[in-house]
C-alpha positions as CSV (number, residue, x, y, z in Angstrom):
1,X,0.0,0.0,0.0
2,X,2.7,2.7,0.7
3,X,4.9,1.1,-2.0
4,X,4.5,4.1,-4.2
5,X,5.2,6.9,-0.9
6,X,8.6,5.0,-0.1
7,X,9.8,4.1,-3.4
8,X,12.0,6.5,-4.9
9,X,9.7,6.4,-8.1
10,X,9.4,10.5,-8.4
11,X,13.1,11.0,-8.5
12,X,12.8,10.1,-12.5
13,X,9.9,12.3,-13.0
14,X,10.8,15.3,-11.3
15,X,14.5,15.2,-13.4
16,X,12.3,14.9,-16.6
17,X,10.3,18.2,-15.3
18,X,13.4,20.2,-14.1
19,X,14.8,19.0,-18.0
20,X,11.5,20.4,-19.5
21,X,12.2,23.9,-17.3
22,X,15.3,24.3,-18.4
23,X,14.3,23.6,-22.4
24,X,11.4,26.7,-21.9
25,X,14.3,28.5,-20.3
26,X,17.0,28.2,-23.1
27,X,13.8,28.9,-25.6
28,X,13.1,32.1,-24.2
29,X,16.3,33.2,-23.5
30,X,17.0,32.7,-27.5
31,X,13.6,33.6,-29.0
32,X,13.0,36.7,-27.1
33,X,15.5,37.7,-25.6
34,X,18.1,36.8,-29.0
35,X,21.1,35.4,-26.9
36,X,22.3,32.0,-28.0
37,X,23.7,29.9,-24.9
38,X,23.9,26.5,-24.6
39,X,22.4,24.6,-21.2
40,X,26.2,23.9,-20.0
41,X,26.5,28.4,-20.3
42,X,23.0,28.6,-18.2
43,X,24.1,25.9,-15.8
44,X,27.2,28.6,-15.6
45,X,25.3,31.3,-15.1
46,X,22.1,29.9,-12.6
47,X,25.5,28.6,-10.5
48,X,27.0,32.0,-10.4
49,X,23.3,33.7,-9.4
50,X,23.1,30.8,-6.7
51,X,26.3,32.0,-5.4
52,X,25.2,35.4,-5.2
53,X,22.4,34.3,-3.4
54,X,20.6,36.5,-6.3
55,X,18.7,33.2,-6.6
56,X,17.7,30.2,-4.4
């Protein structure tokens, strides 16, 4: 009965949603805002904002 609660089952889906954020991200980073960056340059950049604590 509480397979589902104590299996680590979400871990997958949750990676697949943070994947899909970062996708919508990169799009409207490019589309509208015309910089080109590649997901390894925003990785760079959300690390630096996390150390700035300009993000948590």
């Amino acid at each position: 009965m509480f397979l589902g609660v104590l299996h680590d089952s979400q871990a997958p889906r949750y990676e697949k949603q943070l994947d899909n954020v970062e996708e919508l991200v990169l799009d409207t980073i490019r589309r509208k805002k015309g910089v080109h960056i590649t997901k390894k340059e925003l990785h760079l950049i959300l690390e630096a904002l996390y150390e700035f604590r300009v993000i948590d």
